[in-house]
C-alpha positions as CSV (number, residue, x, y, z in Angstrom):
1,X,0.0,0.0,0.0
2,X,2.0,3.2,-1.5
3,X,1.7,6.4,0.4
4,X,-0.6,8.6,-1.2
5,X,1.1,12.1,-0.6
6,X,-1.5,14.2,-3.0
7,X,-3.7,14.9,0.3
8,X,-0.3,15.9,2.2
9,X,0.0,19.4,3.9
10,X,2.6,21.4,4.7
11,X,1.9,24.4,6.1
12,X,4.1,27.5,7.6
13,X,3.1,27.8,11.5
14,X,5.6,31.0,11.9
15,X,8.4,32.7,10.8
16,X,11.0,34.9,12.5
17,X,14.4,36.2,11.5
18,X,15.8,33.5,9.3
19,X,13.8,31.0,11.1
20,X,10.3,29.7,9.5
21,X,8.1,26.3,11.2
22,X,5.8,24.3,9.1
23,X,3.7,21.8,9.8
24,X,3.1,18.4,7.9
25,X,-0.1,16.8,8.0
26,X,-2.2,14.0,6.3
27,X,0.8,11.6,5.6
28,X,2.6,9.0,7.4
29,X,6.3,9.4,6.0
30,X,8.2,12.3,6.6
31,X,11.7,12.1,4.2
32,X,13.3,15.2,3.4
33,X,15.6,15.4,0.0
34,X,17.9,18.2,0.2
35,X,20.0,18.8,-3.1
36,X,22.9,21.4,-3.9
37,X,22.2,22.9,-7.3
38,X,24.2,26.1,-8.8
39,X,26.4,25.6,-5.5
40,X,28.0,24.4,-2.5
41,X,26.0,24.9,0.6
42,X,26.3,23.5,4.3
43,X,23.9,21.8,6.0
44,X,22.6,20.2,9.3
45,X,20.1,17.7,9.9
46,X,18.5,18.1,13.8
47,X,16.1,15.5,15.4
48,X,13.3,16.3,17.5
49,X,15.3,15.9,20.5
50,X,18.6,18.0,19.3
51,X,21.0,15.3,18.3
52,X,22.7,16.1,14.5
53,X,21.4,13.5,12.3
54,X,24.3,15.2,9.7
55,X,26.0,18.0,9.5
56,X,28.4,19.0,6.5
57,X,29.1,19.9,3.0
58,X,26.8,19.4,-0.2
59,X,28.6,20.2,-3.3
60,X,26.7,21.5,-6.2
61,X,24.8,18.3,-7.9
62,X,24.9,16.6,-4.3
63,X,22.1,15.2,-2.9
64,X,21.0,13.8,0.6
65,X,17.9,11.9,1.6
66,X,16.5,12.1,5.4
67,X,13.8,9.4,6.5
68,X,12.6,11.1,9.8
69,X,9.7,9.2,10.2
70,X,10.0,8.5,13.4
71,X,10.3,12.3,14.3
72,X,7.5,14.4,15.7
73,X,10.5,17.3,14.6
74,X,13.3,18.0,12.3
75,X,15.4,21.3,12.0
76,X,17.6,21.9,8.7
77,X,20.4,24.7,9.0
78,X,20.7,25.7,5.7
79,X,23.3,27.7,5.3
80,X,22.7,28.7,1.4
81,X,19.1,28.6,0.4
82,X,20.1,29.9,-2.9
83,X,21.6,26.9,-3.6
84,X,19.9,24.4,-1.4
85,X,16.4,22.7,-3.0
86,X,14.5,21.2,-0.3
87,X,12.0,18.1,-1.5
88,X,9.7,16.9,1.5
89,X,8.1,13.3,0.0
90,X,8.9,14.3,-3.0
91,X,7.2,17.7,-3.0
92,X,8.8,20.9,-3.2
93,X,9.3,23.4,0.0
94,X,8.8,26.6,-1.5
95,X,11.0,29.1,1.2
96,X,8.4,31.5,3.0
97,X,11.5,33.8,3.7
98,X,13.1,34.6,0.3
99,X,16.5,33.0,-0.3
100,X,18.0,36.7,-1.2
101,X,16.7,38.1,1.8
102,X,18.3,35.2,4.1
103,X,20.5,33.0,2.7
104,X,21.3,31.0,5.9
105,X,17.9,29.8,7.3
106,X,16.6,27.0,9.7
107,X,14.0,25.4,8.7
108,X,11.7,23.8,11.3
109,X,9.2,21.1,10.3
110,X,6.8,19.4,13.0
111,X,5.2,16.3,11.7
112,X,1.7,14.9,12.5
113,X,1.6,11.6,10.9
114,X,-1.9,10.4,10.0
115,X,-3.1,7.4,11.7
């Protein structure tokens, strides 16, 4: 039985500074994709409890898959959102805060898997 992800929600919960929170709802897999395209940029993976899932260098054409399923939580430290796409199952994150106006951001996503 394949995930159906069309009914999935993610929606932004706050912003402040370079820090925006979204919420995802009505799926049961959270997996982040992060890719490096036109660029370097650094990034770090945080669980819900703090630890660093990942922390380093993406050069441009790199790619890195996170399966946080088992997190109610995840923060990214993205440290060029110019260069850094961010897939969440396979769907694009559109940045709320534009990528020229902060280029280092954390993104915050709480997760609410569907029963």
């Amino acid at each position: 039985n394949k995930t159906d992800n069309t009914k999935q929600s993610l929606k932004v919960v706050s912003t402040s500074g370079y820090n925006s929170t979204y919420k995802l709802t009505n799926t049961d897999q959270f997996k982040v994709k992060l890719i490096a395209k036109g660029g370097q940029t650094w990034i770090q993976v945080k669980n819900s409890d703090g630890s660093s899932q990942f922390q380093g260098l993406l050069k441009d054409g790199d790619s890195k898959t996170f399966d946080l399923t088992t997190q109610n939580e995840a923060v990214f430290v993205i440290g060029n959102t110019m260069n850094t796409k961010m897939y969440v199952n396979n769907k694009k994150l559109s940045y709320t805060i534009s990528p020229s106006s902060e280029v280092r951001q954390n993104v915050t996503i709480q997760f609410k898997p569907s029963k």
